[in-house]
LOTI-913137 format. One record per residue (C-alpha): residue number from 1; residue in one letter; x, y, z. Coordinates in steps of 0.02 Angstrom, whole numbers, m for minus. Layout:
N
  pos  code       x       y       z
  NUM     a       X       Y       Z
...
END
This chain:
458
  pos  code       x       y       z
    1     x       0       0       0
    2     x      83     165     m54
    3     x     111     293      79
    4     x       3     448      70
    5     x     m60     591     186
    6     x    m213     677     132
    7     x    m213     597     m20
    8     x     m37     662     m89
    9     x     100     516     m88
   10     x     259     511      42
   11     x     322     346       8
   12     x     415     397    m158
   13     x     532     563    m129
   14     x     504     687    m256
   15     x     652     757    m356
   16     x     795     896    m323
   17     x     733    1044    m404
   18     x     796    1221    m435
   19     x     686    1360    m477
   20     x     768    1547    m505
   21     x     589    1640    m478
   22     x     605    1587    m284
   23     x     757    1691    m266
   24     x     717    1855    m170
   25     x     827    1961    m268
   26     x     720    1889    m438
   27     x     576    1913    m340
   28     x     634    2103    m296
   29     x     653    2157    m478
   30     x     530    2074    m564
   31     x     397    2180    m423
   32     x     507    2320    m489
   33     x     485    2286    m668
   34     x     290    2289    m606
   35     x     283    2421    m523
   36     x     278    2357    m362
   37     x     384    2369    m203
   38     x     465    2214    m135
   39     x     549    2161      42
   40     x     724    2185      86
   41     x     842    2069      50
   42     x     916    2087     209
   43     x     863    2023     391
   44     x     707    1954     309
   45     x     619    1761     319
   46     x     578    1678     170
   47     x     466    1508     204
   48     x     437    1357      62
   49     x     279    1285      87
   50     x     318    1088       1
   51     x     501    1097      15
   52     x     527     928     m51
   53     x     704     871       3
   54     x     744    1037      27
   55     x     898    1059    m130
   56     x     830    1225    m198
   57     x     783    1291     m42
   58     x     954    1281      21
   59     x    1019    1340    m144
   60     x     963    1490    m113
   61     x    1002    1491      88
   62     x    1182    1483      29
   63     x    1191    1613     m75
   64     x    1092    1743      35
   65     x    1154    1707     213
   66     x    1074    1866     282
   67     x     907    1784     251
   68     x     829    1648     374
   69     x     751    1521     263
   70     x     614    1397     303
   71     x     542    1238     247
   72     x     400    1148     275
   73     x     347     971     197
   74     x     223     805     256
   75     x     367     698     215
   76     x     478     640     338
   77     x     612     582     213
   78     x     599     738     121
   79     x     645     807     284
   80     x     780     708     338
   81     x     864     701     169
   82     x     846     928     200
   83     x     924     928     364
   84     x    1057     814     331
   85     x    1104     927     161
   86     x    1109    1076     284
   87     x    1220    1007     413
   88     x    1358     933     289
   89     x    1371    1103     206
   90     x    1346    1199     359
   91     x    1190    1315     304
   92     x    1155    1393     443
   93     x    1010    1479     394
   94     x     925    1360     343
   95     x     785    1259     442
   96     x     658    1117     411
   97     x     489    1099     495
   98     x     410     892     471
   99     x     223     959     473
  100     x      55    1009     396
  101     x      17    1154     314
  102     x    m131    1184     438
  103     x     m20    1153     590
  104     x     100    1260     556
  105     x      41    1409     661
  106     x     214    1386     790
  107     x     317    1458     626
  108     x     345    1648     622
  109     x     300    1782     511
  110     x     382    1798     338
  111     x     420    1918     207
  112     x     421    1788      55
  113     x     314    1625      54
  114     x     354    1493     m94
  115     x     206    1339    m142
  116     x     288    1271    m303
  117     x     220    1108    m366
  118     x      91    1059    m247
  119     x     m75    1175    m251
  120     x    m148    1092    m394
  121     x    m125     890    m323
  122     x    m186     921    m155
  123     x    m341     916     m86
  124     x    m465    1088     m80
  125     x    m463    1077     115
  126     x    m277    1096      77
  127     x    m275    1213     m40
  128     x    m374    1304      82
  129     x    m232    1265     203
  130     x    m112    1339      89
  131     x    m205    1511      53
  132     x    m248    1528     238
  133     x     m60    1499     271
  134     x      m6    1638     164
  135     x    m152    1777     232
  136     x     m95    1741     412
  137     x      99    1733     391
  138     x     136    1858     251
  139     x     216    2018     343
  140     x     146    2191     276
  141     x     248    2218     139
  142     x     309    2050      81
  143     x     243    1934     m75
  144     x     188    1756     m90
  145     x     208    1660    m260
  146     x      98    1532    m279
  147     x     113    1407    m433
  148     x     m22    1299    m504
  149     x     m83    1216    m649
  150     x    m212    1311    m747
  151     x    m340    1306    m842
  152     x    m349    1304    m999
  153     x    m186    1227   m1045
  154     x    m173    1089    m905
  155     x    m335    1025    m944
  156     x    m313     922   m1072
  157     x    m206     820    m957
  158     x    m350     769    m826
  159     x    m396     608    m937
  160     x    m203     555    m911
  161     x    m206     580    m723
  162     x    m366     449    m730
  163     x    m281     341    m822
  164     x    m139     321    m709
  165     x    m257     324    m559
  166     x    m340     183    m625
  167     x    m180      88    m658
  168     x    m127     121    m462
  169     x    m281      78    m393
  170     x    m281    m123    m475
  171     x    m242    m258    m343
  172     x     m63    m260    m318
  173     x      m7    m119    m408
  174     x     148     m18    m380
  175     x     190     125    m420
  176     x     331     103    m526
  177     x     211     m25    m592
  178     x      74     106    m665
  179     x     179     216    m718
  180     x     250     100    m844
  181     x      85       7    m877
  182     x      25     213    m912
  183     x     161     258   m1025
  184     x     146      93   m1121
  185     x     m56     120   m1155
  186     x     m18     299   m1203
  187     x     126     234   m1315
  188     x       6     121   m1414
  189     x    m163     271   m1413
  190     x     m19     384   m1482
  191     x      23     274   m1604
  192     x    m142     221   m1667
  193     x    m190     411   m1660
  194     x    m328     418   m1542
  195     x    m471     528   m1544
  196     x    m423     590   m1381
  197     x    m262     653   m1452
  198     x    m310     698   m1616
  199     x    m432     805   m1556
  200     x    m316     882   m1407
  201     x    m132     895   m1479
  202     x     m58     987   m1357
  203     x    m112     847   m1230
  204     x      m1     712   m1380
  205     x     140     833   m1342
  206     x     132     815   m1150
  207     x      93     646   m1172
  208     x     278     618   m1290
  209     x     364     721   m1143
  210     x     308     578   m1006
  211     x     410     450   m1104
  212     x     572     554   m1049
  213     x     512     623    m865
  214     x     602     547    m709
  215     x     497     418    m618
  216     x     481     505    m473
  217     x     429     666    m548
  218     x     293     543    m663
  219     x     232     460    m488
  220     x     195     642    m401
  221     x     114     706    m540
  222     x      m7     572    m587
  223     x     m38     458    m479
  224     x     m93     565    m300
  225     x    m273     603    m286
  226     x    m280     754    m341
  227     x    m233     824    m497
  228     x    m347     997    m522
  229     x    m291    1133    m650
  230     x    m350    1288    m579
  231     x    m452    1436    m656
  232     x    m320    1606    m616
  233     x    m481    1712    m573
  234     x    m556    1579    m457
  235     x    m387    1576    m354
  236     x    m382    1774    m389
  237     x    m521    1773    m309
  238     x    m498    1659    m134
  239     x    m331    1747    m119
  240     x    m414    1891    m102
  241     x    m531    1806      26
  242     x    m377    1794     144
  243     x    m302    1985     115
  244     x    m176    1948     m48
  245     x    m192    2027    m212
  246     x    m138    2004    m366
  247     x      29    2091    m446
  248     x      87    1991    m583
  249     x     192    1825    m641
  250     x     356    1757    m569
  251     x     382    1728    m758
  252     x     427    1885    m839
  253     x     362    1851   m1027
  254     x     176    1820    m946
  255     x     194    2008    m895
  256     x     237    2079   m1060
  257     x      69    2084   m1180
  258     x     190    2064   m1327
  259     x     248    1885   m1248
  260     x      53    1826   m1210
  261     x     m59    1906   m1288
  262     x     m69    1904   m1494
  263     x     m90    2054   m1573
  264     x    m275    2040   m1634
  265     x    m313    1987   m1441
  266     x    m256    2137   m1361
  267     x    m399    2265   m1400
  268     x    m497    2134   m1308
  269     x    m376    2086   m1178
  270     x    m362    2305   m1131
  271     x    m558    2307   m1127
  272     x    m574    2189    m971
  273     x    m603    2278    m817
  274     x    m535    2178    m691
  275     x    m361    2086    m645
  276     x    m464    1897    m652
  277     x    m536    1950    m819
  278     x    m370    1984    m917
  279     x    m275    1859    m832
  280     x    m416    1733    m909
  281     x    m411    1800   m1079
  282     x    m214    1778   m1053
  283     x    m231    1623   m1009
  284     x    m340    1578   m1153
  285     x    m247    1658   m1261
  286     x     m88    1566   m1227
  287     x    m190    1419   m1181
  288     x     m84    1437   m1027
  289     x     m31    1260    m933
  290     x      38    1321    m767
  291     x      56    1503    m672
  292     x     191    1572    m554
  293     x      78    1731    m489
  294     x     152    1838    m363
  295     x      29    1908    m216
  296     x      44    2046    m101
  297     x     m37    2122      36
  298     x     m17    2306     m14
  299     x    m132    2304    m187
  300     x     m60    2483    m250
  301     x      76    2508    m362
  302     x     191    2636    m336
  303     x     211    2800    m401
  304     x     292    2837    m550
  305     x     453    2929    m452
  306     x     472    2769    m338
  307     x     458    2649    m487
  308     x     577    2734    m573
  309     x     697    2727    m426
  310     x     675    2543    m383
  311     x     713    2512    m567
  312     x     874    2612    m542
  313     x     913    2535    m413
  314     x     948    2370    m507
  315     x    1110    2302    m569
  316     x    1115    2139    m705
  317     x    1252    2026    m757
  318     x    1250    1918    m923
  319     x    1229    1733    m910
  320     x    1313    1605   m1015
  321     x    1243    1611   m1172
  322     x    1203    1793   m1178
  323     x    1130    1801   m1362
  324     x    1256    1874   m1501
  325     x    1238    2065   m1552
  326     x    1081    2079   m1669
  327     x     906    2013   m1680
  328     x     848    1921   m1519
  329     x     707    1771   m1560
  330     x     631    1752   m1369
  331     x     515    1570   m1374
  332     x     339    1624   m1310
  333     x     184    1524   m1271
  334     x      96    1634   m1427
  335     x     247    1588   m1558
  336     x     430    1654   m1587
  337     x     432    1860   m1541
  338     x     571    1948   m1640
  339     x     669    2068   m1535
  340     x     743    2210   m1687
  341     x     914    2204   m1672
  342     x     927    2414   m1676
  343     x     846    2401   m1511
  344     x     900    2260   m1440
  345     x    1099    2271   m1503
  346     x    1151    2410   m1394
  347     x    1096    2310   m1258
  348     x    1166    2154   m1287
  349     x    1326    2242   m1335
  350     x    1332    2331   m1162
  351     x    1298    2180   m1075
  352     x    1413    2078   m1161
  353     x    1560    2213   m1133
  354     x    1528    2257    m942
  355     x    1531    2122    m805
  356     x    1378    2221    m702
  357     x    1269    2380    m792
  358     x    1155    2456    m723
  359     x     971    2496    m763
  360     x    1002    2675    m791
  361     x    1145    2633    m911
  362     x    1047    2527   m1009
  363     x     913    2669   m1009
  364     x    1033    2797   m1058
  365     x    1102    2695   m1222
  366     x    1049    2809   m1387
  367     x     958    2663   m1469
  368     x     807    2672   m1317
  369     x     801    2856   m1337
  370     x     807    2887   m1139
  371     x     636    2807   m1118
  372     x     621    2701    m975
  373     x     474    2582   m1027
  374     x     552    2518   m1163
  375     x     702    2468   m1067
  376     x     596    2417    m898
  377     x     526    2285   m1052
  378     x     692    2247   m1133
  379     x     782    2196    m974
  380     x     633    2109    m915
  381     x     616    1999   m1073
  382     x     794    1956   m1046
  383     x     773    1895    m893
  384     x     627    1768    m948
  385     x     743    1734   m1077
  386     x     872    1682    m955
  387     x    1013    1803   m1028
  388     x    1042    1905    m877
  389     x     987    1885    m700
  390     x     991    2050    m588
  391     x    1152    2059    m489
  392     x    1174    2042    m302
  393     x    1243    2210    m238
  394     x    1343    2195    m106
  395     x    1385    2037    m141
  396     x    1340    1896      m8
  397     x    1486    1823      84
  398     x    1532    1664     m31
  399     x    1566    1538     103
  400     x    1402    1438     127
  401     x    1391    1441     m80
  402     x    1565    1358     m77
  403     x    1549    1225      42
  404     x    1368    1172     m13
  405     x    1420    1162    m194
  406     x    1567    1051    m151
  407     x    1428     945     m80
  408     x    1332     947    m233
  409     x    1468     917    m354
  410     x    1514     761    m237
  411     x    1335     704    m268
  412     x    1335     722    m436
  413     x    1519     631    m445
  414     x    1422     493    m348
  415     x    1272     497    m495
  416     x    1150     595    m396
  417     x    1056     723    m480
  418     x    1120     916    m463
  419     x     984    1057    m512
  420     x    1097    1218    m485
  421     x    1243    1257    m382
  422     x    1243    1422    m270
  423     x    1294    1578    m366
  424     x    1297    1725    m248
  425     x    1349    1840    m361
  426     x    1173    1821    m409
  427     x    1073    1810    m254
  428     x    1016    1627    m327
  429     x    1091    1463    m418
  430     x    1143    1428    m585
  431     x    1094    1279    m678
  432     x    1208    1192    m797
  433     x    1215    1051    m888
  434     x    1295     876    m856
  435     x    1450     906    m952
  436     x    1503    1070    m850
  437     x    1460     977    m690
  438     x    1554     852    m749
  439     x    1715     950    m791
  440     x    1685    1063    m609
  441     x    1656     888    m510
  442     x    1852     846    m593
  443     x    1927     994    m550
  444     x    1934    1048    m752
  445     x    1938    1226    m812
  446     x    1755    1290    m847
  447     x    1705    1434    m958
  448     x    1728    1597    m887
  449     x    1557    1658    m914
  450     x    1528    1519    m795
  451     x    1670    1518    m689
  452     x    1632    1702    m649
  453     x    1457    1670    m574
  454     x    1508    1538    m459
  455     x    1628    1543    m274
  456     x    1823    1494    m317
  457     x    1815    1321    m246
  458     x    1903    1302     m90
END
């Protein structure tokens, strides 16, 4: 009988992930970009609600030390396997609570509060649990991201979750078991081009993507109880219930119309009169299969002089492959966007010259014409892009990245799986591929686009 509390599954551990849109210094400009303040980076709590075994969390522990960091998960492995990370790195701001969302009224206050990967496959009492949660703990002036899967994009994957949930629930069945038994059955409807998949390709896509996802990620997302893509303005909606208001997306191209919107949408997208409304259009227009949105207490953007001085404020470095001088192509859920290289050439130039610039250098260069909108967009479509990520300024004290990502690399020399390793220089992690891990787990020269980003190894 497979282990499960509330209906979500504990016997299998989930895997290490990584995301950069929990960082508080991503969270900090991408509030700016919007218009919107954002805590301190500095003396502040930041809490993951489903830390799984706890990799990313401490990620980002490492490479902001002046933060306290906090996470919270059902599963006592999960747990175990966080704690033990924490003590053979020494991150010492870093601490893991074994308990229910609904029981965790002992924790304190916080300025950021994470729930990646587990609103939409839990139960509605937890849900409930989760927004109530966030509305009690979320200190004046802080922001909550919440990620689910959304309607109408995730949809077409509710007749795969029954089909694995039928698979697990057959006498003797394992869980390994029905995952294979799933993927086999969808192997042979794919090839035989069932109506289900005619009629719903981008469910046939998602479908070819499970052959290739890790068997632990498979079992979490199809085979627990729950597995309910969410409407945005519904949860708009019962976040407001509990005092938290919509600001925007983690995910920088699902602010930017141009990104999400297509250009015979947006008369109608403008004409909706509320947050929920154009966020559903969005989402329909994109056909939108999960959200990162960002809530805060505090509904009211800021003034144009305090915008304009949190943007200024901000500092960016160029990440390994910073895109060539010239026309950018970004990927978006609507179809390729072409940045014009007239604009976007300056920029890329800059940033491939400098190892920081600023905002207001950026805004100064001839080609933007001293407007700030057009470069608050540029830099934040470069960010989504993943060519730059803001800059940490000061930087944090590199000590906690180095020792935790001399754990990692061991790891991965060991054939464990690495998401990122700690990059204070920006605030966050970086993730690389299996071939630079490789070379850094040998002690091999790296590039230095790479090299720069990371703590000298000890």
């Amino acid at each position: 009988m497979a282990r499960a509390h509330a209906g979500y599954l504990t016997e299998t551990p989930y895997i290490a992930q990584f995301w950069r849109e929990h960082a508080p210094l991503w969270l900090g400009a991408t509030l700016a970009a919007l218009g919107r303040s954002a805590p301190a980076r500095s003396g502040t709590r930041w809490c993951e609600l489903g830390c799984g075994p706890g990799v990313g969390l401490l990620i980002h522990a490492a490479s902001n030390p002046s933060i306290d960091f906090h996470g919270v998960d059902i599963n006592p492995d999960h747990i175990d396997e966080a704690r033990d990370l924490a003590r053979a790195a020494g991150i010492g701001n870093a601490q893991f609570h074994l308990a229910d969302f609904s029981a965790a009224g002992a924790l304190p206050d916080f300025d950021y509060i994470i729930s990646q990967g587990v609103y939409s496959w839990v139960s509605p009492e937890v849900r409930a649990a989760i927004r109530a949660f966030m509305g009690r703990k979320l200190r004046p002036g802080g922001v909550a991201l919440l990620h689910y899967l959304s309607t109408p994009g995730a949809s077409d994957l509710v007749a795969l979750h029954g089909l694995f949930r039928a698979l697990h629930r057959q006498p003797g069945a394992t869980l390994e078991g029905a995952v294979e038994q799933g993927r086999a059955i969808i192997e042979t409807l794919l090839a035989n081009k069932a109506g289900y998949f005619t009629a719903h390709p981008a469910a046939a896509y998602k479908a070819r993507q499970l052959a290739t996802d890790a068997l632990n990620y498979a079992i979490h997302d199809y085979l627990n109880d729950f597995y309910a893509p969410q409407p945005s303005a519904r949860v708009m909606q019962e976040m407001g219930e509990v005092g938290l208001h919509f600001a925007g997306s983690a995910v920088p191209e699902n602010n930017i119309d141009d990104f999400s919107v297509p250009q015979g949408l947006r008369a109608l997208f403008a004409r909706q009169a509320s947050p929920e409304l154009r966020e559903t259009v969005r989402d329909l227009a994109g056909n939108q299969f999960s959200r990162m949105d960002l809530y805060l207490r505090d509904g009211a953007p800021l003034s144009a002089d305090r915008h304009f001085a949190a943007l200024h404020r901000l500092r960016f470095r160029a990440l390994p492959g910073l895109p060539p001088e010239g026309r950018v192509t970004f990927s978006s859920l609507i179809g390729p966007i072409e940045g014009p290289a007239d604009v976007f050439g300056p920029v890329l130039s800059r940033l491939a010259r400098q190892e920081a610039v600023s905002y207001a250098q950026i805004e100064a260069l001839p080609a933007l014409a001293g407007s700030p909108a057009l470069a608050n967009q540029i830099l934040h479509s470069l960010m989504g892009a993943g060519a730059i990520h803001p800059e940490a300024d000061p930087m944090p004290a590199p000590d906690a990245a180095r020792r935790l990502n001399a754990v990692l690399l061991e790891r991965h020399r060991q054939g464990g799986f690495v998401p990122a390793l700690a990059a204070p220089a920006l605030g966050s992690g970086l993730s690389l591929d299996k071939a630079l891990l490789d070379d850094l787990a040998a002690g091999k020269p790296v590039p230095a686009a790479v090299a720069r980003l990371l703590p000298d190894p000890a």
